[in-house]
C-alpha positions as a Markdown table, in Angstrom:
| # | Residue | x | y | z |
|---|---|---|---|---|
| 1 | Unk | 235.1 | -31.2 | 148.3 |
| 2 | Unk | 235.1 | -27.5 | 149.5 |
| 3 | Unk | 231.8 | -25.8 | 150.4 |
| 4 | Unk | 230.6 | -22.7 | 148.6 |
| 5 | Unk | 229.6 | -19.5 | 150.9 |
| 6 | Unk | 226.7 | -18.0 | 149.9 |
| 7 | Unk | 227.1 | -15.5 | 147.2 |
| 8 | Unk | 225.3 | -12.0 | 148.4 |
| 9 | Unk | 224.5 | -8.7 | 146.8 |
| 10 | Unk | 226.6 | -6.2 | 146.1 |
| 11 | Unk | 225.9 | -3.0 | 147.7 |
| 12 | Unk | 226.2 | -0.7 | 144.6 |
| 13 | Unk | 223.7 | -3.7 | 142.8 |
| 14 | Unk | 221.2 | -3.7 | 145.3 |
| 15 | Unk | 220.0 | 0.1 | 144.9 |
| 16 | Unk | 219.1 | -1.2 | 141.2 |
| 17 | Unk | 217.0 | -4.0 | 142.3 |
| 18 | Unk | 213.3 | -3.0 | 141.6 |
| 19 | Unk | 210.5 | -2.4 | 144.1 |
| 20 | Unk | 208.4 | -5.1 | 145.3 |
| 21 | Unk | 205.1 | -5.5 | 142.5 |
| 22 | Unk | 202.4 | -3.5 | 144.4 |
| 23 | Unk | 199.1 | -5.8 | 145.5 |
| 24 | Unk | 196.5 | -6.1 | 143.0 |
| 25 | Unk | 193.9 | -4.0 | 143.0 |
| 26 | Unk | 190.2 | -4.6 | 144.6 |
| 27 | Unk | 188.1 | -6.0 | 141.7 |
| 28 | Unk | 185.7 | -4.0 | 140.4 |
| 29 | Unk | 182.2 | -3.3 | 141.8 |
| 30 | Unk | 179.4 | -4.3 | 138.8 |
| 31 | Unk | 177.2 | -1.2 | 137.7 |
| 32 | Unk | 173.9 | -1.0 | 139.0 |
| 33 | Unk | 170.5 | -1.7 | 137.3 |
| 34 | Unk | 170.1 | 2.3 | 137.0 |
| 35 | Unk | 173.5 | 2.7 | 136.0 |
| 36 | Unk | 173.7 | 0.2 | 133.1 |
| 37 | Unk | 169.8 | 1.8 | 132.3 |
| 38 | Unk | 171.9 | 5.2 | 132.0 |
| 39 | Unk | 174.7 | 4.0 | 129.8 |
| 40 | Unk | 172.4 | 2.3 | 127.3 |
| 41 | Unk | 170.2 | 5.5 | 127.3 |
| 42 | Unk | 173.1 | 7.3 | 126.1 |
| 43 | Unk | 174.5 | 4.7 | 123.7 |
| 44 | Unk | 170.9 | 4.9 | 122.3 |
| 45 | Unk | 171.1 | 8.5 | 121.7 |
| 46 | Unk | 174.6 | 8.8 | 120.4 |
| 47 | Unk | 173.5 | 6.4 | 117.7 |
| 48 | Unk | 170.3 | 8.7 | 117.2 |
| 49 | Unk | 172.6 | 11.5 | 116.4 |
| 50 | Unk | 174.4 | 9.7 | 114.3 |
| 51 | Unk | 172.0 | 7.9 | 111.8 |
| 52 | Unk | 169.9 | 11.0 | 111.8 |
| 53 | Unk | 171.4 | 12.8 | 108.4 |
| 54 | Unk | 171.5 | 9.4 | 106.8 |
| 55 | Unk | 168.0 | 8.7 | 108.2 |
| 56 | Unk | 166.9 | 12.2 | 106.8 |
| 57 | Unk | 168.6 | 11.5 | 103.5 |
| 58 | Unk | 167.2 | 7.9 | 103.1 |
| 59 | Unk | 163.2 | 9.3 | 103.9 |
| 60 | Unk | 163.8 | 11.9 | 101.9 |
| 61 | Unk | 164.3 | 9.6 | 98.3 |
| 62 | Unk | 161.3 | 7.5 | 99.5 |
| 63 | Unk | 162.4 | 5.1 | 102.1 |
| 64 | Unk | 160.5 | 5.2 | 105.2 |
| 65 | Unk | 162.3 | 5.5 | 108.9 |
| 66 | Unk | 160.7 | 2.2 | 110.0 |
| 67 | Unk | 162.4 | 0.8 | 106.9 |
| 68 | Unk | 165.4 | 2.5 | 107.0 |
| 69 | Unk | 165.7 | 1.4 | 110.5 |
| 70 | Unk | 164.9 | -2.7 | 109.9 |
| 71 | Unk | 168.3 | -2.5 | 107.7 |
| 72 | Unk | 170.5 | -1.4 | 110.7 |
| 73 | Unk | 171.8 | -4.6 | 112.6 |
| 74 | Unk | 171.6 | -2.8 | 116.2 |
| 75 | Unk | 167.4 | -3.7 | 116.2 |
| 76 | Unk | 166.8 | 0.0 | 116.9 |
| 77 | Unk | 163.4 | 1.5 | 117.7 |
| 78 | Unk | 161.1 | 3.0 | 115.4 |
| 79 | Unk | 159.0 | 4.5 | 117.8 |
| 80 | Unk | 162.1 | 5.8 | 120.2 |
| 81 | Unk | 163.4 | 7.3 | 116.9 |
| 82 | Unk | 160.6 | 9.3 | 116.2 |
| 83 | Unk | 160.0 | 10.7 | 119.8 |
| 84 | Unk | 163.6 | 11.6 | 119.7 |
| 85 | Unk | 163.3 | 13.3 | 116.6 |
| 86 | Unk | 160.0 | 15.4 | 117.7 |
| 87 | Unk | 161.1 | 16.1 | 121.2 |
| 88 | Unk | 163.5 | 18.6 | 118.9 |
| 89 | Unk | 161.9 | 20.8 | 116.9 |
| 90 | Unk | 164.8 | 21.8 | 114.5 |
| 91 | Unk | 165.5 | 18.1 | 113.7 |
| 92 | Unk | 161.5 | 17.7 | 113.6 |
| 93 | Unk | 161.2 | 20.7 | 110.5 |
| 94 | Unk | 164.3 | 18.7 | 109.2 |
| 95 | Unk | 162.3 | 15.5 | 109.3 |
| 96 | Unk | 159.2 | 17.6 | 107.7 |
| 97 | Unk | 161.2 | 18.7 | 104.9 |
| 98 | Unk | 162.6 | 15.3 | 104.0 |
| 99 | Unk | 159.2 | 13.9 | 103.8 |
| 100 | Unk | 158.2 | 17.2 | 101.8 |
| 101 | Unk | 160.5 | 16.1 | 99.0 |
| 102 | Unk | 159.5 | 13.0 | 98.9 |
| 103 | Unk | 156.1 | 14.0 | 98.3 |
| 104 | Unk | 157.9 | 16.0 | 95.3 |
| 105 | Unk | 159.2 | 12.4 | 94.0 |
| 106 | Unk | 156.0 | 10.7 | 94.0 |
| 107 | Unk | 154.1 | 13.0 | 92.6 |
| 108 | Unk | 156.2 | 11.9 | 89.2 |
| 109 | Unk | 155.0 | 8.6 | 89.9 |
| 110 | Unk | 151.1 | 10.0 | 89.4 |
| 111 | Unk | 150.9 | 9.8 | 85.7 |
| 112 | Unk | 152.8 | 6.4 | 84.8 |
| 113 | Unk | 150.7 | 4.5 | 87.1 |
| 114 | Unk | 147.8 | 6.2 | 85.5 |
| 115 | Unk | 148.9 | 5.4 | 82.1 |
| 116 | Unk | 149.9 | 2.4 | 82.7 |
| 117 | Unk | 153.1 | 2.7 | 81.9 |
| 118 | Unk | 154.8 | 0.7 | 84.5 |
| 119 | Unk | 152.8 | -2.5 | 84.4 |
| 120 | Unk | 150.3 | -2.1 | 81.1 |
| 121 | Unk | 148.8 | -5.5 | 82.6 |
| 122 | Unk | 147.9 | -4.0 | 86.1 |
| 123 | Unk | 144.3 | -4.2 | 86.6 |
| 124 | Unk | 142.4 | -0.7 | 86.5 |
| 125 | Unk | 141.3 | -0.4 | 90.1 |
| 126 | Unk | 144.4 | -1.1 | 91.1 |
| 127 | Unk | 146.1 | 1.4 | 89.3 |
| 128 | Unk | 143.4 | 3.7 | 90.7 |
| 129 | Unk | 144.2 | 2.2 | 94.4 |
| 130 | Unk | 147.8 | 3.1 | 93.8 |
| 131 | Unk | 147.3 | 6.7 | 92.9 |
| 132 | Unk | 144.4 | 7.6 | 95.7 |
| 133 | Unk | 147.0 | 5.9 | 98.2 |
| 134 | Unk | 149.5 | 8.4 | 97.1 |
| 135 | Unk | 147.5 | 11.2 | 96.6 |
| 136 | Unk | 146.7 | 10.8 | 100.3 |
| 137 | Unk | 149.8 | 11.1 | 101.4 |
| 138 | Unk | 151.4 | 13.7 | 99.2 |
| 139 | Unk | 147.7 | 15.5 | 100.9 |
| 140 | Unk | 148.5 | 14.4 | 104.5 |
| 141 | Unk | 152.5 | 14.9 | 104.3 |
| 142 | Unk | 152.6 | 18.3 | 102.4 |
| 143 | Unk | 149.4 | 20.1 | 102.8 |
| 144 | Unk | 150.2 | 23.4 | 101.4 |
| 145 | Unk | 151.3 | 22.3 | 98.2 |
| 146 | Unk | 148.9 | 19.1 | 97.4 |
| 147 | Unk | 145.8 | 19.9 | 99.4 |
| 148 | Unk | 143.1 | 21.3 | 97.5 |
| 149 | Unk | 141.2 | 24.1 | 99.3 |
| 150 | Unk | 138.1 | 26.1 | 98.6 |
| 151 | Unk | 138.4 | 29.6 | 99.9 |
| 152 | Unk | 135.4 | 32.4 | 100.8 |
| 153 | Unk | 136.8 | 35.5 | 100.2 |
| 154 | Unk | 134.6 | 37.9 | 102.6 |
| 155 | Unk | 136.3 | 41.3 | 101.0 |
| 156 | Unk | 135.7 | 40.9 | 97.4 |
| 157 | Unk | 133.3 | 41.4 | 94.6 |
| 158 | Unk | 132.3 | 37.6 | 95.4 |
| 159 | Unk | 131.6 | 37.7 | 98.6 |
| 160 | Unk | 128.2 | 37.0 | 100.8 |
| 161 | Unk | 126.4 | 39.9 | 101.7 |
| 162 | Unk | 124.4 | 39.2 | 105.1 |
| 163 | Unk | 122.7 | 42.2 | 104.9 |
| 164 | Unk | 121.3 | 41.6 | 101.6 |
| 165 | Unk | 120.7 | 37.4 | 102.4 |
| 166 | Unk | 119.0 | 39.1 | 105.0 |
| 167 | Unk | 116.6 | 41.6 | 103.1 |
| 168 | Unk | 116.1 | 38.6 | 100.5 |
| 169 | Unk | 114.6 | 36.3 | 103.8 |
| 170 | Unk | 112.7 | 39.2 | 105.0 |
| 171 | Unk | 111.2 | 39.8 | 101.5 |
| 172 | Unk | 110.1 | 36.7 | 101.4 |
| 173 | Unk | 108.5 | 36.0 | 104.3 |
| 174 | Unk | 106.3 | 38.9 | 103.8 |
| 175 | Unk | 105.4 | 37.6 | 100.5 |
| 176 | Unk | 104.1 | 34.7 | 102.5 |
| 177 | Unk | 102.2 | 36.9 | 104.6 |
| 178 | Unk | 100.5 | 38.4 | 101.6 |
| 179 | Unk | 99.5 | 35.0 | 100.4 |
| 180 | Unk | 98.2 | 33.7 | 103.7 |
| 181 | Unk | 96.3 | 36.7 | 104.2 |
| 182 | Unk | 94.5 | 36.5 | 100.4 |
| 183 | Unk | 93.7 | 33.5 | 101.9 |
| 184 | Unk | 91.8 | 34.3 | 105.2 |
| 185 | Unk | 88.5 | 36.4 | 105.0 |
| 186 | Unk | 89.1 | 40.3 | 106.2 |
| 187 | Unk | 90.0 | 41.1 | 109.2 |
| 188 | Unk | 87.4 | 43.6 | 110.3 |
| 189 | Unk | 84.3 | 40.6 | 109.1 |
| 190 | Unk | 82.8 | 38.0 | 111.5 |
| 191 | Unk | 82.7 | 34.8 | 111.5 |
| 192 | Unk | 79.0 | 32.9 | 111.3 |
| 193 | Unk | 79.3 | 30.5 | 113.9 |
| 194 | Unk | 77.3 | 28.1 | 111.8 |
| 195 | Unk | 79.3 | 29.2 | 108.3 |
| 196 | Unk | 82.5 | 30.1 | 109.4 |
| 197 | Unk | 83.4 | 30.5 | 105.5 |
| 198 | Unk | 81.0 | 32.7 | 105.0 |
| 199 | Unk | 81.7 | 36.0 | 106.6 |
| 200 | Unk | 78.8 | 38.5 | 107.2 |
| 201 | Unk | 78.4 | 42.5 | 106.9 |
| 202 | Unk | 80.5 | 43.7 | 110.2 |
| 203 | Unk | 78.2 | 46.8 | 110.5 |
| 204 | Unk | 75.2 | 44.6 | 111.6 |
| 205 | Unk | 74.9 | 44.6 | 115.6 |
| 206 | Unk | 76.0 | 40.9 | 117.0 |
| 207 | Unk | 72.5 | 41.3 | 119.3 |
| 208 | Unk | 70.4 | 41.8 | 116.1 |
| 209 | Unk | 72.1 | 38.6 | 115.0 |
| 210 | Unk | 70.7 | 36.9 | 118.4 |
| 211 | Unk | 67.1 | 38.2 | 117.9 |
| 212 | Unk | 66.6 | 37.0 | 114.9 |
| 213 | Unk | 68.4 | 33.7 | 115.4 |
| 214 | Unk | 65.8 | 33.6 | 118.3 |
| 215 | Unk | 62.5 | 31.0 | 118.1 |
């Protein structure tokens, strides 16, 4: 039985032969504590921006953000939200004017409940608990148009005059005088000592007084 040489490569075949696989590469090194604090600071916010119009939308036909919020399945924060929403103030006057028109929406809601004619069985202080609750808000959420405000108008026919409040005060206190003083003996008279009711003539000498009052 004849032996086989070893077969070898050609030349031409061996400049086709592929490179040696380089070594793998170092593993990774793990993010740090402030790091992964970073990236989840900025996942937060990316997801801020974008729940924001929806958000808006959502408060603005009556759902609140802590509601809207408990139906997104990322457990976001209420509190975060809102701080991220008022650190900006154009997205804080956007958040204003969504809860503006909802104030607009339950203001329709005023005069059903009071009628009754949602629930015709609800008890009346109850009805009457449901429209103070929403009166306060529509009063705390848009002040300008459902707050009720008395103003003093300084400039116009129905202003207070101070001057004449004044002149009235001073009137009257020297009406007071005058009644005190009817009420006192004269002021030029004196006063018996044992009658002090009972003023005497003031032309008589006080030393005539003394020598007659004399034993």
């Amino acid at each position: 039985m004849t032996q086989q040489a070893p077969t070898t490569t050609p030349p031409w075949l061996q400049a086709l032969t592929p490179d040696p696989l380089p070594d793998p590469s170092p593993p990774l090194k793990p993010p740090s504590q402030l790091e992964l604090a970073l990236l989840r600071k900025q996942d937060m916010l990316d997801t801020f921006e974008k729940i924001f119009d929806p958000a808006m939308e959502a408060l603005a036909d009556g759902t609140s953000i802590v509601k809207f919020l408990q139906s997104d399945h990322r457990s976001l924060s209420a509190g975060r939200f809102m701080r991220w929403i008022m650190d900006d103030p154009q997205r804080y006057r956007a958040y204003l004017r969504s809860h503006e028109v909802a104030m607009e929406l339950i203001s329709n809601d005023l005069i059903p409940i009071a009628d009754g004619k949602d629930d015709p069985m609800e008890d009346v202080a109850r009805s009457k608990l449901r429209v103070d609750a929403r009166k306060l808000m529509m009063g705390f959420n848009a002040k300008d148009r459902f707050t009720t405000t008395t103003k003093v108008d300084v400039t116009g026919h129905q202003s207070i005059s101070l001057v004449g409040l004044m002149k009235d005060r001073e009137q009257q206190g020297i009406a007071m005088v005058e009644r005190l003083n009817n009420l006192l003996p004269p002021v030029d008279a004196t006063i018996k000592v044992d009658n002090p009711y009972q003023p005497t003539d003031p032309t008589l000498d006080p030393t005539d007084l003394d020598d007659e009052d004399a034993p």
